[in-house]
C-alpha positions in Angstrom: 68.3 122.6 72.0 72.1 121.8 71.2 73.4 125.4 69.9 75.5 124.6 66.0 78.8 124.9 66.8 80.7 127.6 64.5 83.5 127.2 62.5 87.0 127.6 64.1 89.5 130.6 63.4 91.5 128.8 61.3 88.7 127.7 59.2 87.2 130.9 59.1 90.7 132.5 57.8 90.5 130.5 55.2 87.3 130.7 54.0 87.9 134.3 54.1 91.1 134.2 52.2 89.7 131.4 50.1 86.4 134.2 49.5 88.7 136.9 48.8 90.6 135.1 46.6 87.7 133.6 44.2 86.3 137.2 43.9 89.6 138.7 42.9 90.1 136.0 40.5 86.8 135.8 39.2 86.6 139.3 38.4 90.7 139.7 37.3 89.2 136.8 34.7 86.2 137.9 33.4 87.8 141.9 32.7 90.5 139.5 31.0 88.4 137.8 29.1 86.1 140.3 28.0 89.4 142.3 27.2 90.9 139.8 25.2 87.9 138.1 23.5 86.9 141.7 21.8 90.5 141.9 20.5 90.1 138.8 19.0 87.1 139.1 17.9 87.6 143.0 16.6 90.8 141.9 14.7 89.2 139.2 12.9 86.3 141.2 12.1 88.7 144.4 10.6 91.1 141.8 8.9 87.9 140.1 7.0 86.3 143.5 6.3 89.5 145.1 5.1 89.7 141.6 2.9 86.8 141.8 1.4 86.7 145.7 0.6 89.9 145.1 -1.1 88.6 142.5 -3.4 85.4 144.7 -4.3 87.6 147.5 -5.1 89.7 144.9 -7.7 86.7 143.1 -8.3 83.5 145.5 -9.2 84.6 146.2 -12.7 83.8 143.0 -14.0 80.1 143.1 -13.4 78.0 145.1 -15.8 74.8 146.7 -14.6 72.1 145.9 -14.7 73.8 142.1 -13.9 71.7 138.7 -14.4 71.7 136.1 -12.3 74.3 133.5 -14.0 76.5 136.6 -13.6 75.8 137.4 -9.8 76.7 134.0 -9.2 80.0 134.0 -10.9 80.6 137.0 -9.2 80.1 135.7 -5.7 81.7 132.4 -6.6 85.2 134.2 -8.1 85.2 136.1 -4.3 85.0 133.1 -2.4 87.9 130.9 -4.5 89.8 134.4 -4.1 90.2 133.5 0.0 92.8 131.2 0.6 92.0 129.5 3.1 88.0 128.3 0.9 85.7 129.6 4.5 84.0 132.5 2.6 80.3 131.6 1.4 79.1 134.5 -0.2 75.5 136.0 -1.9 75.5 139.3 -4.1 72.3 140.3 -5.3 70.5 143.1 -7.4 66.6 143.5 -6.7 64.9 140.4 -6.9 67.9 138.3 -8.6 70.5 136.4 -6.3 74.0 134.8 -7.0 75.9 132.3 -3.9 79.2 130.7 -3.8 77.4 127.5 -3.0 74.6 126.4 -4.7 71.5 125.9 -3.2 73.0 127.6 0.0 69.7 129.3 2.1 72.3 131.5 3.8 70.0 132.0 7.2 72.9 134.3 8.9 71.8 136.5 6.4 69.0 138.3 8.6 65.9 140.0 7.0 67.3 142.6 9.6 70.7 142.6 8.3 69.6 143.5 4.4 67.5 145.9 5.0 70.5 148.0 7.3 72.6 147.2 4.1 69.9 148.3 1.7 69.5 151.5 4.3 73.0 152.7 4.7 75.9 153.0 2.3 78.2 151.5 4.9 79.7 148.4 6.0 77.4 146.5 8.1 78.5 143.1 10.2 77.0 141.3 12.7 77.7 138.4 14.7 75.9 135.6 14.6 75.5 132.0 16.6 73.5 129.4 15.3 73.8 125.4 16.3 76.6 126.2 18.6 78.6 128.1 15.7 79.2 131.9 15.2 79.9 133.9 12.4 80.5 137.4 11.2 77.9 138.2 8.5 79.3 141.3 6.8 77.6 143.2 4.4 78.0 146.5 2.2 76.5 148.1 -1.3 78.9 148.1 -4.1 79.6 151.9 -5.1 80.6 153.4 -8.4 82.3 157.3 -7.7 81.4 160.1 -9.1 83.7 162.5 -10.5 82.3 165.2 -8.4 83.4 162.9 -5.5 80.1 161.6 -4.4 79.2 158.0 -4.5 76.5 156.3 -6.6 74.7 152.9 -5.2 74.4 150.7 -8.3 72.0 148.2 -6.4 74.0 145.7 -6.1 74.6 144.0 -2.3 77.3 141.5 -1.2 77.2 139.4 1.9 80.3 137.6 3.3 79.3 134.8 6.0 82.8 133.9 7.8 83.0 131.2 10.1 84.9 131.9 13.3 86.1 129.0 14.1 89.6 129.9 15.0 88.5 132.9 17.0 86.3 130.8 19.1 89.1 128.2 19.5 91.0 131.1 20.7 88.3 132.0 23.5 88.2 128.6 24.4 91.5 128.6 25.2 91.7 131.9 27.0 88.4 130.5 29.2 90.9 127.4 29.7 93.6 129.4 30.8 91.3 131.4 33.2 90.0 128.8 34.9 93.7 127.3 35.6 94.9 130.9 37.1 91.9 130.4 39.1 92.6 127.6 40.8 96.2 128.6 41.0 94.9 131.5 42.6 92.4 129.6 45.0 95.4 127.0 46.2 97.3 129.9 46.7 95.4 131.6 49.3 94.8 128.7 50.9 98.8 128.4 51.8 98.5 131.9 52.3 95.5 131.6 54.8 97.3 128.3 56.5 100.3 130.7 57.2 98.4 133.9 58.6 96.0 131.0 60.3 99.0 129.9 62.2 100.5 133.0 62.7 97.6 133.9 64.7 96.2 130.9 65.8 99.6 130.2 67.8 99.6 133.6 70.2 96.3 132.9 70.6 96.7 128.6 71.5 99.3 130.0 73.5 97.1 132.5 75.2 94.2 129.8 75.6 96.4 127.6 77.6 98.1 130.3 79.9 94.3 131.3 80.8 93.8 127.6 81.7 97.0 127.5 84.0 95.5 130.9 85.8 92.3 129.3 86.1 93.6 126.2 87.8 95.3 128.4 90.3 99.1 129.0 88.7 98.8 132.7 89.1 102.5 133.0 87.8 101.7 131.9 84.3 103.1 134.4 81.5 103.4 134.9 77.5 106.2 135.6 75.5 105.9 139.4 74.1 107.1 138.8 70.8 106.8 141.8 67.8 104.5 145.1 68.3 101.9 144.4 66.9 97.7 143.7 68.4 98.6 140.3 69.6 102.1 141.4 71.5 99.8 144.2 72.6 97.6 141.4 73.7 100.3 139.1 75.1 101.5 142.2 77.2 97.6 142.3 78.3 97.3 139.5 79.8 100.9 139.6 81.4 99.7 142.6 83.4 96.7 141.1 84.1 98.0 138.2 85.9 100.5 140.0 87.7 98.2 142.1 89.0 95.7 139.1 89.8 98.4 137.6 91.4 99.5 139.9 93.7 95.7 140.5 94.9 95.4 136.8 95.4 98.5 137.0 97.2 97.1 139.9 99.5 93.9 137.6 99.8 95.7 134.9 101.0 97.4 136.7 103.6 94.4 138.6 104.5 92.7 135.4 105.3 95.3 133.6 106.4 95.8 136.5 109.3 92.1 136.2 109.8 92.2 132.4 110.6 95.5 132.7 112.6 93.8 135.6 114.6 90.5 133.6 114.9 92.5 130.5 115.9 94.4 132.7 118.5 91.7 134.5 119.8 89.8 131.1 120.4 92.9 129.1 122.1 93.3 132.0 124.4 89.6 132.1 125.3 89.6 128.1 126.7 91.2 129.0 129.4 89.5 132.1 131.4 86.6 130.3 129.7 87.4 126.5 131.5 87.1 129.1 135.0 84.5 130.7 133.9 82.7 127.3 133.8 84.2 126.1 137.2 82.7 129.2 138.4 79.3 129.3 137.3 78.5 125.5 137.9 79.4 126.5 141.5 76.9 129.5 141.6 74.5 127.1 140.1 74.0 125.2 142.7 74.2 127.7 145.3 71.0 129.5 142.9 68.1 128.2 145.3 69.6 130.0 148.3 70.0 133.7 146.4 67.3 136.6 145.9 65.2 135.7 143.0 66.8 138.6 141.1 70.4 137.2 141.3 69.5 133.3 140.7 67.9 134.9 137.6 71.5 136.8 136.7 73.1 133.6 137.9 71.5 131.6 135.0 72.0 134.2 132.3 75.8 134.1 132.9 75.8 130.3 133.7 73.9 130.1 130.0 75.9 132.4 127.8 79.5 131.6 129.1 78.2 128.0 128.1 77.2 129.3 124.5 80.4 131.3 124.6 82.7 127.8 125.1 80.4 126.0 122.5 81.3 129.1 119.9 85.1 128.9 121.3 85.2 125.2 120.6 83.1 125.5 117.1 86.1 128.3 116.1 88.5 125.5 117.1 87.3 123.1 114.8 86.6 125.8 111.8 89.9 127.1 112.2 91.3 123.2 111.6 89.4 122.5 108.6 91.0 125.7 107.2 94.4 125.2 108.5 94.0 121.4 107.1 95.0 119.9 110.2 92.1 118.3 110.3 92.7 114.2 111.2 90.8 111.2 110.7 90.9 108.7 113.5 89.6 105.4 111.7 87.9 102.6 113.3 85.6 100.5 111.7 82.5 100.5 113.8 78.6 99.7 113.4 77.1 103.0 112.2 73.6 102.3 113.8 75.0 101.5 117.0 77.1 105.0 116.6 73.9 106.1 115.7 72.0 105.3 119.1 74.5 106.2 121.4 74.5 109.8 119.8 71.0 109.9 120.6 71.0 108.4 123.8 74.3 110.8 124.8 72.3 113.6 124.2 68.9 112.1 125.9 67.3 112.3 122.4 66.3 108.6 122.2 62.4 109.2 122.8 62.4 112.3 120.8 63.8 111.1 117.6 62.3 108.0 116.0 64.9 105.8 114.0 64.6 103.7 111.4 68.1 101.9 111.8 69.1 98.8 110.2 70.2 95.4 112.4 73.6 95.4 114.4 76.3 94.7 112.2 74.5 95.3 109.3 75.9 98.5 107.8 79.6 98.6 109.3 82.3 101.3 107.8 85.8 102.8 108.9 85.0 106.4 109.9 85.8 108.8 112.5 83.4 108.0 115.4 84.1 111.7 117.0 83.1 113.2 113.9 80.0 111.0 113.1 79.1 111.8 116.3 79.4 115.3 115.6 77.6 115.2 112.2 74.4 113.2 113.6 73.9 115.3 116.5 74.5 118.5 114.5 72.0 117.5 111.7 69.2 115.9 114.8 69.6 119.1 117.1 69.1 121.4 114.0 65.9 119.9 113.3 64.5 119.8 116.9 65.8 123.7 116.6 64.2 124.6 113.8 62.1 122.4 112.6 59.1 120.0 114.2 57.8 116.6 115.4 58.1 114.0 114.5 61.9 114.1 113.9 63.3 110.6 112.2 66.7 109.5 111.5 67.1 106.7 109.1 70.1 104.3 108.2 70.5 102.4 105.0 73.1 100.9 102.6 73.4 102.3 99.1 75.2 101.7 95.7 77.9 104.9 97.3 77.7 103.5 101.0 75.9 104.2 103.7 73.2 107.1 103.6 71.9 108.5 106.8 68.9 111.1 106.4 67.6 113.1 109.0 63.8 114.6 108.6 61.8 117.0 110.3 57.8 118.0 109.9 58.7 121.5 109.9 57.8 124.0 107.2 60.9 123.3 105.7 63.7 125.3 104.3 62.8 128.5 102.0 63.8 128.4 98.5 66.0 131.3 98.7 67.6 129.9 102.1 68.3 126.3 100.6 71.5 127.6 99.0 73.1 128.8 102.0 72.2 126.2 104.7 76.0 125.1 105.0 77.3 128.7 105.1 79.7 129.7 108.5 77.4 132.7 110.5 74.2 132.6 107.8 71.0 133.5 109.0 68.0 133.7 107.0 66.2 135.9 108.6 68.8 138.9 108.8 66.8 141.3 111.4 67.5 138.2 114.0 70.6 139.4 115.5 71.1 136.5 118.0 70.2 132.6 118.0 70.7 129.7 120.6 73.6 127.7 118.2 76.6 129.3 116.7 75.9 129.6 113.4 78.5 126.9 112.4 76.8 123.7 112.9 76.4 122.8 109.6 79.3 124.4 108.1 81.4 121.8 110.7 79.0 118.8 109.9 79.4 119.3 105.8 83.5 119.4 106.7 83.3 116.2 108.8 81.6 114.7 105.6 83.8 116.2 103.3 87.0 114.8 105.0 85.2 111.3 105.2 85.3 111.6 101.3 81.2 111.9 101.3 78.1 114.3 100.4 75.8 116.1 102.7 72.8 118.0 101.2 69.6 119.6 102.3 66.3 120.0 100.5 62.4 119.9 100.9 60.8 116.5 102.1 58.0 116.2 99.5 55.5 115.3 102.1 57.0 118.0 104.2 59.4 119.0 106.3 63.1 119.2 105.2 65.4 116.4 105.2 69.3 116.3 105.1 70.8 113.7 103.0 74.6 112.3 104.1 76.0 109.8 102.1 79.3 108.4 103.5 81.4 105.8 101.5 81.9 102.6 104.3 85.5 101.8 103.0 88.9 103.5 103.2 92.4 103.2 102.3 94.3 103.0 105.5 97.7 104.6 104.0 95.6 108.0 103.7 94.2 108.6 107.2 95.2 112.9 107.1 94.0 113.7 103.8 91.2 110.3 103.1 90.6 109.2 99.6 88.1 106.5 99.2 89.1 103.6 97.7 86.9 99.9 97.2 87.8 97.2 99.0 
């Protein structure tokens, strides 16, 4: 299942900035508003109370107690044409009896709740009301006559203002308005904000990204700019140190192994010759091995056999140490790979051993190395006469890549755990076997002679049995390229 690919850096930044910002903004807003709407709304509500106390006080003497209604009404309709701008709607009433501004008017901001806390309490009582998308401030208070002790007598009678607040709520509007503006002001501004520290960062670390990509494709003296003191110079300075020091180990590496070829290139060169006497000498005491004691034909053999392992090692060295030196060559001549095929077999007296399953002459023809495919076949056969079991085949086709030649045994095949090693220089699978008949570098030398040819060579397990190595050589080459071969259709 395809894992869901995060956001980048950049768009995280400014998600985070744009976050950051919105909450700031939102909450700077709403304590603004909050702030601002009570002082609107408190100012209103003392102006209009202060209003409507002052005309009580001027006001109160004209009504005589106990009043009627026609009076209660002129009452509450001379308080109402007293406010210039005509928005008060008043009701005064006494008991039972009731007098509006308007006639008719049901006055339902006038609560059941609201008279009996005016009826309750000899102070002003107001209350904000919103009904049909509207609010108002109902106010209400008992009219008082003083004493001339001081104290203050109810006389029963009870006014209600209802004030629209249309203005106020204009007001708010407009302050939500203006909110929502600094808001996105705010938003847009973290965003630039967020592009900028996004790039800030972002570039060390593109910067970085691409000096890691130069060390991993092998240019060890890649290095940053140290720019500033802060984490990402820290960083910068990091990685500097880093590579320097992974480039002087490589360095040491190289050299290392590039003493350990030299010295195994050496070493090998200046064993061919004492070796080339060595042969001369044993073939001689060969055949003189019938006429000796049985103990020293026996001793004559041994030697005769390892100084023959001993040249095959020298000459497998050889090779190795020219696949690593690159001096490797390709001598090209376009030849028929099943007759190559044939006479490896018949060189090597394999030819009624090994069963083939070889195409017609001419029928598969490519421009190869006929050393090295020599080489590679007999490697691949003798390994599976070696190690594995009859019937050994070797079969010849032409595919989409060129030509495939697999070699299969009827052996148990190759463990599991082995299978990833097979071409390996020296590997042994079973590690308590100290010595074997071949060198150990067989296969590494076949998969270079493929390699070089521009082709494949695998191993595996034959489903039916056995194991079976796959080489798949392309049949045409590019002439100009004979020391370092490209393939290239024809």
């Amino acid at each position: 299942m395809r894992k869901r690919r995060l956001l980048g850096l950049r768009a995280r930044l400014v998600v985070a900035f744009g976050l950051v910002a919105a909450v700031a903004a939102i909450s700077a807003g709403a304590l603004t508003f909050r702030e601002a709407r009570t002082g609107v709304l408190q100012q209103s509500q003392d102006a209009t109370i202060r209003q409507l106390r002052a005309q009580l006080n001027q006001r109160a003497g004209e009504l005589a107690l106990p009043p009627d209604e026609p009076m209660l009404r002129k009452f509450a309709q001379g308080m109402a044409a007293n406010e210039s701008q005509g928005s008060w709607r008043v009701l005064v009433t006494y008991g039972d009896l009731s007098g509006s501004s308007v006639r008719g008017d049901p006055f339902p901001e006038v609560t059941p709740a609201v008279r009996e806390a005016v009826g309750a309490s000899k102070a002003t009582v107001f209350q904000r009301v919103r009904d049909d998308g509207r609010t108002s401030l109902v106010v209400g208070m008992s009219i008082l006559f003083g004493a001339p002790d001081g104290a203050a007598t109810a006389t029963g009678v009870r006014v209600f203002l209802v004030v629209p607040q249309t203005t106020e709520q204009a007001y708010v509007d407009a302050l939500v308005t203006a909110v929502e503006r600094a808001m996105v002001a705010a938003l847009a501004l973290a965003v630039v904000l967020a592009l900028l520290a996004a790039r800030g960062v972002l570039v060390p670390v593109r910067k970085l990204r691409l000096a890691t990509r130069r060390i991993a494709e092998g240019r060890l003296d890649t290095r940053l700019a140290v720019n500033g003191s802060d984490e990402l110079a820290d960083l910068s300075h990091t990685f500097n140190e880093t590579a320097a020091a992974l480039e002087t180990s490589v360095a040491e590496l190289r050299e290392m192994e590039a003493r350990a070829r030299r010295f195994a290139a050496d070493v090998s060169h200046e064993l061919r010759t004492p070796l080339a006497a060595m042969s001369a000498v044993t073939d001689i005491l060969d055949e003189d091995a019938a006429r000796l004691d049985p103990d020293t034909a026996t001793a004559v053999r041994l030697i005769s056999e390892e100084t023959v392992k001993l040249a095959r090692l020298v000459d497998d060295l050889m090779e190795i140490s020219r696949f690593d030196a690159g001096a490797a060559v390709l001598h090209l001549d376009e030849i028929d790979l099943a007759e190559s095929i044939r006479r490896t077999l018949a060189s090597r007296g394999w030819t009624d051993t090994v069963a083939t399953d070889l195409p017609p002459p001419h029928a598969v023809r490519g421009r190869v190395d006929p050393r090295r495919l020599d080489v590679v076949v007999a490697n691949l056969v003798g390994n599976a006469l070696k190690h594995g079991a009859h019937p050994v085949q070797v079969r010849l086709s032409a595919g989409d890549a060129g030509a495939v030649i697999e070699v299969r045994d009827s052996g148990p095949g190759i463990p599991h755990d082995v299978l990833p090693h097979v071409f390996e220089r020296f590997y042994k699978s079973d590690t308590a076997r100290i010595r074997s008949e071949g060198s150990g570098l067989g296969l590494s030398i076949t998969a270079e002679n493929v390699r070089i040819h521009g082709g494949t060579v695998r191993a595996a397990d034959h489903p039916a049995g056995g194991a079976v190595f796959t080489v798949e050589l392309p049949l045409w080459r590019d002439e100009s390229h004979e020391e370092n071969p490209s393939w290239n259709p024809s």
